[in-house]
N, C-alpha and C positions, 0 to 999 in steps of 0.2 A: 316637419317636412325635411326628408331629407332630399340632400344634393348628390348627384353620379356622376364620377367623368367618366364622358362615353370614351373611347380610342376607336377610331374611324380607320380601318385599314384598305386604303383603295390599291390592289393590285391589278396593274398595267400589262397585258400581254405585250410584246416588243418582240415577238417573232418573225422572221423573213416575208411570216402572211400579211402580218398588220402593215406592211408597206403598201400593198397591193390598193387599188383604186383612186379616183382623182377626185378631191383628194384623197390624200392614203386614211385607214383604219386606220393605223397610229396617232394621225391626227385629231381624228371624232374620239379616238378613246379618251384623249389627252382634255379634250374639251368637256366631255362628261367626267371626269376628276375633278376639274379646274370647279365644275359646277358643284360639285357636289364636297368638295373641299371645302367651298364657300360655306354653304350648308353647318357644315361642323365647325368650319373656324367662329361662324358666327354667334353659336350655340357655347362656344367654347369648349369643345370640343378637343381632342386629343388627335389628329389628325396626322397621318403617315404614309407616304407614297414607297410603292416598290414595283420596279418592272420584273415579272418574271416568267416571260417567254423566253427570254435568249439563256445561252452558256452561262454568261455572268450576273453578279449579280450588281444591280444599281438601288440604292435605299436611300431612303430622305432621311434629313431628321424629324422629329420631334414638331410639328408647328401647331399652334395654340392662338387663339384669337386673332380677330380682325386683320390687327398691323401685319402679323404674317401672313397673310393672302400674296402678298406681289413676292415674298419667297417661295410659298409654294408654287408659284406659277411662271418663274425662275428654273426651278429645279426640272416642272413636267418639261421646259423646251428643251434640256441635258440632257432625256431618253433617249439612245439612238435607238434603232430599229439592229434588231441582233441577227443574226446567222442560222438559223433551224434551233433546239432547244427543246425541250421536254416539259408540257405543262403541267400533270402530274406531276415529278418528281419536284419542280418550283413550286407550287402552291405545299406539297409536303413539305420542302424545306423550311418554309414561309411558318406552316401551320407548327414546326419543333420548339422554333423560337417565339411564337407568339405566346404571350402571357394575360392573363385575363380575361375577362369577357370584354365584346365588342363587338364591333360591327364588321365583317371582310365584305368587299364588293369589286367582285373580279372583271373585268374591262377585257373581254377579248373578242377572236371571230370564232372560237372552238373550235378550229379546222386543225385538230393537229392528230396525228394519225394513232396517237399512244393513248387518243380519248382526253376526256377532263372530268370524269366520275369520279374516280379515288382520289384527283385532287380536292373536290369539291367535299367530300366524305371527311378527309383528314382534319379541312376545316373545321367541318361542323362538328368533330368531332370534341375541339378544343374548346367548346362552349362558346363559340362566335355564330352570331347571326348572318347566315352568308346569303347574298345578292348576288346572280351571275347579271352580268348586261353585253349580249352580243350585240356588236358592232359588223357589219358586214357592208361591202358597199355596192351601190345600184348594178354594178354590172355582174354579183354573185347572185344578186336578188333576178333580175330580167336580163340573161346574159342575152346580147345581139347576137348569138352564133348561132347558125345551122348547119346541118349535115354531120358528116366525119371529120370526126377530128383530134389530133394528138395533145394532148396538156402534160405540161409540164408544168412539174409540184417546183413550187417558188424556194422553198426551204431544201429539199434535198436533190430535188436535178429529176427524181424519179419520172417515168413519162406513163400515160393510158388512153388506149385509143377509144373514143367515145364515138357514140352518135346522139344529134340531138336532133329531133323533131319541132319543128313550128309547132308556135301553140295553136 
């Protein structure tokens, strides 16, 4: 019988959208890591967190069993919520440096305008098993708005005038 360490890579969107709702998508992402951290620390697992929806970049270390759960869950409340960002070109980054096989499981709302295909591609490209988990909140799902109306994009200021119709 043999034994494998898995490496669990849960990346975290933290883009201007993931603020967005009460509470924010940053938060529910943050909560599905936390859970799913558990999962692989428990397993002993090889477990690693990285936000990358914003500019910069935010990386964990290394956490591995049990006793490190209240590190990793330390580190998730450090994410801030970043400025607009590119989630393509972050999951490519992500995916240059990633070595091995493993698990990636992306935490985002996928609302970003550059798409999330080729990120997701690059991953699976690098022999990781990739998970997306959209996060979205109640008021993207059943927004209360009717008629015309102007939105304005959270991350870059952009405006479009819509109409929406009662269901």
């Amino acid at each position: 019988l043999e034994e494998e360490d898995l490496s669990v890579h849960l990346l975290i969107d933290n883009s201007g959208s993931m603020e967005y709702g009460t509470p924010s998508k940053l938060r529910y992402a943050k909560q599905v890591a936390a859970a799913l951290g558990f999962v692989g620390l428990a397993n002993l697992d090889r477990v690693t967190v990285e936000a990358v929806g914003g500019t910069g970049t935010v990386r964990s270390p290394v956490f591995r069993g049990r006793p490190s759960l209240w590190r990793l869950m330390r580190f998730l409340d450090t994410i801030p919520a970043a400025d607009g960002g590119d989630l393509n070109a972050a999951l490519r980054r992500f995916s240059l440096r990633a070595t091995g096989q493993g698990v990636a499981v992306v935490l985002s709302d996928f609302l970003d305008k550059g798409g999330y295909e080729d990120g997701l591609r690059f991953l699976s490209a690098r022999s990781l098993d990739v998970y997306a988990i959209q996060v979205l909140a109640e008021e993207e799902i059943d927004p209360p708005y009717t008629g015309d109306l102007r939105l304005t994009d959270l991350e870059d200021g952009d405006e479009a005038e819509v109409t929406v119709s009662a269901p």
